[in-house]
MILUM-589820 format. One line per 8 residues: their letters; for each residue x, y, z of N, C-alpha, C. Coordinates in steps of 0.05 Angstrom, whole numbers, plus 5000, padded with zeros to 4 digits. Layout:
REM residues N
A> X Y Z X Y Z X Y Z  ...;
This chain:
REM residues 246
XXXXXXXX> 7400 4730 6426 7400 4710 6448 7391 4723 6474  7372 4711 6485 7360 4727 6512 7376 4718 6530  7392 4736 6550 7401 4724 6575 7391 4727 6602  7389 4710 6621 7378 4710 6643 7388 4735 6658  7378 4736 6682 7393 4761 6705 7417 4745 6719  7418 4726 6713 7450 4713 6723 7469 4713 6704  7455 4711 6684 7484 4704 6661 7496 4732 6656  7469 4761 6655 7475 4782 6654 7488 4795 6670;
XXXXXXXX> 7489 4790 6700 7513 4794 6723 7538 4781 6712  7540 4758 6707 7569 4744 6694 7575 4763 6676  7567 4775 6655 7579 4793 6639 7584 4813 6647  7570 4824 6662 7571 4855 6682 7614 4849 6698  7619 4822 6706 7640 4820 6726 7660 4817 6708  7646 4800 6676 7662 4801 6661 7682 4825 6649  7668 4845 6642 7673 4870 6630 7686 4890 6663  7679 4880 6685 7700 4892 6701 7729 4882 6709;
XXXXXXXX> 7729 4853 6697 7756 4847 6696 7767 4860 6670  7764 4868 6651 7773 4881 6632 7772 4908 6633  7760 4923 6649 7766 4946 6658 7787 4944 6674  7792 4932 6693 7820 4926 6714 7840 4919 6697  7843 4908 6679 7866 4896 6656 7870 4926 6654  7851 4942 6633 7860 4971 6624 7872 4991 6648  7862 4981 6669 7873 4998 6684 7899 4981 6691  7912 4963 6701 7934 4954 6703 7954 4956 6674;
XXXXXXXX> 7946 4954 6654 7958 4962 6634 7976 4996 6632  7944 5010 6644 7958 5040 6645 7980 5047 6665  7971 5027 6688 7994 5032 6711 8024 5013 6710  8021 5004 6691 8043 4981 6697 8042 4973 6664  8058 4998 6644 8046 4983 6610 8077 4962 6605  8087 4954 6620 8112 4936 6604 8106 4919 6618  8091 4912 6640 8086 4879 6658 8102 4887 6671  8112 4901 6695 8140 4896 6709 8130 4882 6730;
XXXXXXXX> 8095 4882 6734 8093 4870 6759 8081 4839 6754  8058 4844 6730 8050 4822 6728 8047 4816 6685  8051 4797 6689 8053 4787 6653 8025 4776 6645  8009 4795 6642 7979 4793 6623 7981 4795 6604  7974 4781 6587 7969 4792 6553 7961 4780 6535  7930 4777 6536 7914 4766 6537 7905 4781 6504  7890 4754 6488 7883 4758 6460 7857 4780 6466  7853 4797 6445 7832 4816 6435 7806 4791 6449;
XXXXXXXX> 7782 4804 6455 7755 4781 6467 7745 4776 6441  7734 4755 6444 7712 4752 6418 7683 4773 6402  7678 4773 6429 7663 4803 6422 7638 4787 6410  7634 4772 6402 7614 4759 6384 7599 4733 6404  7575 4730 6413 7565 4710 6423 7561 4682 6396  7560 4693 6365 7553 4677 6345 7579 4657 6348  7603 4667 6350 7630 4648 6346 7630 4630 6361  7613 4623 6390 7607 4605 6408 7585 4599 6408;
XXXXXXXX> 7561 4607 6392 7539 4587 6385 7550 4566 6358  7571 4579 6350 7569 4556 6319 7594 4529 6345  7600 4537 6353 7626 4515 6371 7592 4488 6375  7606 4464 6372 7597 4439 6381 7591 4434 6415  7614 4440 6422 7615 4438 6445 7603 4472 6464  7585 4459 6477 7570 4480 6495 7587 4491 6522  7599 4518 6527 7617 4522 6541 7605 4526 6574  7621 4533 6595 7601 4542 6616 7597 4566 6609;
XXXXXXXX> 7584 4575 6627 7572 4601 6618 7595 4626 6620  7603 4619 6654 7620 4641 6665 7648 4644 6652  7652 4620 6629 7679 4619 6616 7672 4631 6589  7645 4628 6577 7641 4644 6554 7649 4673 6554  7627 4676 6571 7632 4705 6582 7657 4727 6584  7679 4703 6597 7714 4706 6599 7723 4711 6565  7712 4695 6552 7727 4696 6520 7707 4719 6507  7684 4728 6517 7667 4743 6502 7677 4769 6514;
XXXXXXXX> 7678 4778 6533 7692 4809 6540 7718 4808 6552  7741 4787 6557 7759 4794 6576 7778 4785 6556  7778 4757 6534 7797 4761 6527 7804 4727 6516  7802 4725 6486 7809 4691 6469 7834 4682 6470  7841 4668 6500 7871 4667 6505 7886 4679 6506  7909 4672 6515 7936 4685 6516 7949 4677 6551  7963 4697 6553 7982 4692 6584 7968 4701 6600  7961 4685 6621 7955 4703 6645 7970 4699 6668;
XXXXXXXX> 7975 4717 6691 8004 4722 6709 8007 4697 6726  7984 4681 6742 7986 4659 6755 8001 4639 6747  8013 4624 6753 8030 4602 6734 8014 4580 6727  7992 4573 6746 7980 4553 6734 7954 4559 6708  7951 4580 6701 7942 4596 6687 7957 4606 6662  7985 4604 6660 8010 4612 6648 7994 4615 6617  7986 4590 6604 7970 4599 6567 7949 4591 6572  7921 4610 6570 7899 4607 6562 7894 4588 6537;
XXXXXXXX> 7873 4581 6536 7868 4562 6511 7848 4589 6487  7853 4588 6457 7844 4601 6444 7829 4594 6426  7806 4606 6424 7781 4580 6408 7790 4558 6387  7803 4566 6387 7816 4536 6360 7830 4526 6381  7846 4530 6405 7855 4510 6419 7832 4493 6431  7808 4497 6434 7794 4497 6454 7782 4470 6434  7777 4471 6412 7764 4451 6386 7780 4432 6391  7809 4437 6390 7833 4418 6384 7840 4399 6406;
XXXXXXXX> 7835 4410 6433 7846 4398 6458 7816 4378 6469  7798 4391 6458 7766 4373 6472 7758 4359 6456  7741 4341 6462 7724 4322 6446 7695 4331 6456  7681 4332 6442 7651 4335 6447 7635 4313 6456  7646 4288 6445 7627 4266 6458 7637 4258 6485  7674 4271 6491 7678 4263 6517 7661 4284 6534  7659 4315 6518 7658 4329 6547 7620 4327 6547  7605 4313 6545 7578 4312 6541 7570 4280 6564;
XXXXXXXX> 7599 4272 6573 7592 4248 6585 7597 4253 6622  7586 4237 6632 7591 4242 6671 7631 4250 6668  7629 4260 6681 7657 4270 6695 7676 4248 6711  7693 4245 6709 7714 4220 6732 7706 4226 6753  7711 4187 6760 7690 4181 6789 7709 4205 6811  7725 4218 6811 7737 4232 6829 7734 4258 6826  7719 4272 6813 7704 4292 6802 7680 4294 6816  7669 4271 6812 7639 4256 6824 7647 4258 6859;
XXXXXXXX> 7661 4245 6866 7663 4242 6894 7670 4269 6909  7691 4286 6897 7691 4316 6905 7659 4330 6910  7647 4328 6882 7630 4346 6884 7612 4337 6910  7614 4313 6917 7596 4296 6936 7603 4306 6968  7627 4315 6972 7628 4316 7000 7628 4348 7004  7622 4364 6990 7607 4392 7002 7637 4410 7000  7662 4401 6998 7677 4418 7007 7685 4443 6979  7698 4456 7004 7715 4480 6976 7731 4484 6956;
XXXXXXXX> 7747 4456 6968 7776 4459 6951 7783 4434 6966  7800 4411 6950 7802 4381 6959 7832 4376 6933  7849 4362 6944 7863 4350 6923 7872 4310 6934  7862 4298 6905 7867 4275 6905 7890 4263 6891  7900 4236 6899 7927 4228 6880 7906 4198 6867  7919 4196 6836 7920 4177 6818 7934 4169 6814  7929 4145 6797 7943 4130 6784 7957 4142 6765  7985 4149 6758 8005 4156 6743 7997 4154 6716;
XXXXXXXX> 7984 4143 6715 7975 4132 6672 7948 4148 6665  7940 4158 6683 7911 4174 6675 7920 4200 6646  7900 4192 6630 7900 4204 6607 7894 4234 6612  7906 4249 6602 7891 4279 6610 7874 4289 6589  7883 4275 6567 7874 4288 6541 7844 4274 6542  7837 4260 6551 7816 4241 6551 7799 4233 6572  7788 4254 6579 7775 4247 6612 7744 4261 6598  7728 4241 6606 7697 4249 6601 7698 4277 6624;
XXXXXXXX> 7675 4287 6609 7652 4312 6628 7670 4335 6636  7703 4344 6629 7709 4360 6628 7726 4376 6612  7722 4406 6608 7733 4416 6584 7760 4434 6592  7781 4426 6574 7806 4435 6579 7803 4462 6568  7816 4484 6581 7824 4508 6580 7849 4521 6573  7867 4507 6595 7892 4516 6601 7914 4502 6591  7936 4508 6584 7960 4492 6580 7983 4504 6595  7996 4486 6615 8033 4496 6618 8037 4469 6630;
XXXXXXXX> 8066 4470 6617 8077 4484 6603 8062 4486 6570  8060 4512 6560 8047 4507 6532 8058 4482 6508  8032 4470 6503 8032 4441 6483 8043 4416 6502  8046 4417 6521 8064 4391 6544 8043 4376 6553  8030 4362 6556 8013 4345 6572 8020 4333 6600  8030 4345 6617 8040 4347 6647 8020 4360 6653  8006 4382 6654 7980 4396 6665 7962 4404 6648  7940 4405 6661 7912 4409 6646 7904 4429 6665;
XXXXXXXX> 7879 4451 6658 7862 4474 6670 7850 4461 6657  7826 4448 6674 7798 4443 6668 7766 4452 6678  7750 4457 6669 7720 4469 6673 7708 4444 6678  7681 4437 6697 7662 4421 6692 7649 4438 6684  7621 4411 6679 7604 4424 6658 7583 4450 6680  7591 4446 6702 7575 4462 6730 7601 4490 6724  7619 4492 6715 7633 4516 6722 7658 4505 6751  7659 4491 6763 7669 4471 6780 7707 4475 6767;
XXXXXXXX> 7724 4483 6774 7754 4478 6765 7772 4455 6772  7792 4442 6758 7797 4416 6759 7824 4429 6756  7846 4420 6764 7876 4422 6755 7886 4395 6762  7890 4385 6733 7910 4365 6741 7949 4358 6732  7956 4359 6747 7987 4361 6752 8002 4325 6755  8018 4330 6725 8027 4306 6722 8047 4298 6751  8058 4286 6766 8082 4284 6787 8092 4265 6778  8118 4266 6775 8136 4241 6771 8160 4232 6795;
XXXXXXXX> 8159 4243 6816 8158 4230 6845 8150 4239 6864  8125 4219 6876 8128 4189 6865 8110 4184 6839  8105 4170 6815 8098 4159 6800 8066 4174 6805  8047 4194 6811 8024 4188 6815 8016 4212 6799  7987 4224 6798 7980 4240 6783 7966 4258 6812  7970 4275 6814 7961 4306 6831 7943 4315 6828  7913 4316 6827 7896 4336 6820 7885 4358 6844  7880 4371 6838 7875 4397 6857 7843 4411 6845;
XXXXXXXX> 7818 4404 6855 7790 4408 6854 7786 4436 6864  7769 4457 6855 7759 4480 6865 7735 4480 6864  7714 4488 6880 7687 4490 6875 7680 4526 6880  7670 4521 6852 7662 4554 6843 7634 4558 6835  7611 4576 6840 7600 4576 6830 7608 4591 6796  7584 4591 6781 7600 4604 6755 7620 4639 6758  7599 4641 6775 7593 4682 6775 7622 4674 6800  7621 4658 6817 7649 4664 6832 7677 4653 6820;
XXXXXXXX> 7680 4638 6802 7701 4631 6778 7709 4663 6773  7685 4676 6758 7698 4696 6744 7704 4713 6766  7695 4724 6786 7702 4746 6809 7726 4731 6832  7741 4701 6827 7764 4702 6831 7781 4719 6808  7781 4725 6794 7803 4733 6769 7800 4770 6770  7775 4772 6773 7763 4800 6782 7784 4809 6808  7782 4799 6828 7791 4797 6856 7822 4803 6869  7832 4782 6845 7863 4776 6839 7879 4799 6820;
XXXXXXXX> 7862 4809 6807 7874 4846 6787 7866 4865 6807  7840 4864 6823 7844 4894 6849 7863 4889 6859  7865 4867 6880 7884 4863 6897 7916 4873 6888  7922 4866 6862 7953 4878 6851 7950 4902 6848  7921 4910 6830 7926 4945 6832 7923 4961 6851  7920 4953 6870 7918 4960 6896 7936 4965 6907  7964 4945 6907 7990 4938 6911 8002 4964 6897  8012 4961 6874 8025 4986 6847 8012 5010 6853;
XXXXXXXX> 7984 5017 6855 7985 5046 6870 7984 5061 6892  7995 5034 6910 8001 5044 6938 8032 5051 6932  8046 5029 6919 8073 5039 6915 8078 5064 6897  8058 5062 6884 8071 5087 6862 8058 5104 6880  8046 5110 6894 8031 5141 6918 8061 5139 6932  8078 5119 6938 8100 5128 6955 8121 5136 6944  8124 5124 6917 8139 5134 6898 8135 5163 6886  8111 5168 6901 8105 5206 6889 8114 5222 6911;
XXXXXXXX> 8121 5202 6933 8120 5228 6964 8151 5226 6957  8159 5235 6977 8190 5244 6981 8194 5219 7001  8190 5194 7005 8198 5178 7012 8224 5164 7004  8246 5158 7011 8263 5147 6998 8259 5127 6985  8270 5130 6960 8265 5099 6939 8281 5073 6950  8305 5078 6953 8316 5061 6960 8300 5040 6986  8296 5061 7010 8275 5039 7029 8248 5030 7022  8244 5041 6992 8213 5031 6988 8225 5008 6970;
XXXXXXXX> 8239 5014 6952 8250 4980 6939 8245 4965 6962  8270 4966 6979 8263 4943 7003 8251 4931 7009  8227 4953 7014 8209 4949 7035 8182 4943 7015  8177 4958 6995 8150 4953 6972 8150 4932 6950  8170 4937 6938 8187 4931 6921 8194 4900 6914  8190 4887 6934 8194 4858 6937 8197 4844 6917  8211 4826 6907 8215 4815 6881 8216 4832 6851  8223 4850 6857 8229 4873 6832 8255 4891 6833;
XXXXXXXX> 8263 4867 6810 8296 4881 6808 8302 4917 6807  8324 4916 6811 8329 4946 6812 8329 4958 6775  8337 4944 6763 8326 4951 6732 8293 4949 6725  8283 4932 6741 8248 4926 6736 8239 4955 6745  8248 4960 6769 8240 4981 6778 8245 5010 6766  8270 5014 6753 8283 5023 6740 8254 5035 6716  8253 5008 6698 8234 5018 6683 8214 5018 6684  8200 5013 6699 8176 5020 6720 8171 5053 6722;
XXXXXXXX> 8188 5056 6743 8194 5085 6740 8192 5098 6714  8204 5100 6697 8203 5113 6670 8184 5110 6651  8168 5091 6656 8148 5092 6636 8116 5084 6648  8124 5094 6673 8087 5095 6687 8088 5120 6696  8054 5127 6669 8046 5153 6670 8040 5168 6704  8036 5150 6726 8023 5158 6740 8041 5163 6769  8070 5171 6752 8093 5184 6765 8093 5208 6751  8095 5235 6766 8103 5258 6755 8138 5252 6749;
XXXXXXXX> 8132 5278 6718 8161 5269 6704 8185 5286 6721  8171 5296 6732 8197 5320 6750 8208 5292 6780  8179 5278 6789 8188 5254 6811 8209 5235 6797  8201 5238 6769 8215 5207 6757 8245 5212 6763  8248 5232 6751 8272 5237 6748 8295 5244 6778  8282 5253 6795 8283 5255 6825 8291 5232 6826  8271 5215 6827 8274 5176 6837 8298 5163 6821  8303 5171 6794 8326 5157 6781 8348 5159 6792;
XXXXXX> 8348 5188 6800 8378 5202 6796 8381 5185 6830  8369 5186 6849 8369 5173 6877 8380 5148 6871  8359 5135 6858 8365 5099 6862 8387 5095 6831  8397 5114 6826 8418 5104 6811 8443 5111 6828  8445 5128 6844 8475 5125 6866 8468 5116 6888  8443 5106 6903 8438 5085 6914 8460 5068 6920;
């Protein structure tokens, strides 16, 4: 399959979010900070030529080097869809048809990001022109992660007060879909090895919990400490013995 010089950048950002996974994996291998864990990628462009339904590009890409479902740390992101979910949750004659008139009217007024309210009874499972991704809660039909057929993101969020339906529009190009997700793994690893560089100085642990530490229990931290390579074992043990009479 020949790919253009755009689709071949999409793969290029692809395979750097999966370099950032390996590297957040190495710095952080139990999740203490963030809960990724994302299925093996497809690896195969043939397993998405035989699919009916024609995917966007910048999401193929996602399942071809980064990864065929699973958890990812965002909550609205919480279960990826996995190519058999992806058969099971879409229809091909829906996603081949115009998109809801409020899909249509977003894309119409130029902006970045827009959220509209519906009518409470709107089907999620059944909306022409766009393809479901996402599930959470997993199997619940309260939210949908959806793609247009432009690469364009859709979330819609069941509310039950008051009675209406929530959707929340993103406008992405394809190649900027994937380099949000790219964007969102520097930015944490960025975070974890600033803390773990202070966790190597003779800084007190205890004021870096505080102060770095933010939402990470003193046991998270705990095993944090102990099983990230990128603490010397003579610091670890320094840091335990501290933040255990802490």
């Amino acid at each position: 399959m020949h790919l253009t010089a755009h689709q071949t950048a999409m793969i290029e950002v692809a395979r750097e979010i999966r370099f950032a996974l390996d590297r957040l994996k190495y710095l952080d291998p139990d999740g203490m900070f963030l809960a990724i864990d994302l299925n093996p990628p497809l690896g195969s462009m043939a397993i998405l030529k035989a699919l009916e339904i024609q995917l966007p590009f910048a999401y193929a890409a996602f399942l071809l080097e980064v990864g065929n479902g699973g958890c990812w740390d965002c909550a609205e992101r919480d279960c990826w869809m996995t190519i058999d979910e992806i058969i099971q949750h879409n229809s091909t004659q829906l996603w081949h048809q115009s998109p809801p008139d409020f899909v249509s009217q977003f894309l119409s007024t130029g902006k970045q990001s827009d959220a509209v309210e519906l009518p409470y009874l709107l089907k999620i499972n059944a909306l022409t022109g766009l393809l479901r991704i996402g599930l959470y809660p997993p199997e619940q039909e309260t939210y949908g992660l959806f793609l247009t057929q432009e690469g364009h993101e859709v979330k819609i969020q069941l509310c039950f007060q008051p009675l209406l339906t929530y959707v929340v529009m993103d406008r992405y190009t394809p190649r900027q879909w994937l380099q949000m997700h790219l964007n969102f793994l520097n930015n944490e690893i960025y975070e974890i090895e600033k803390s773990i560089s202070i966790l190597n100085s003779q800084q007190s642990p205890y004021l870096l919990f505080k102060g770095y530490f933010m939402g990470l229990s003193e046991a998270r931290l705990k095993l944090f400490i102990e099983n990230c390579p990128a603490i010397v074992l003579e610091r670890k043990r320094e840091l335990l013995d501290e933040i255990w009479w802490t």
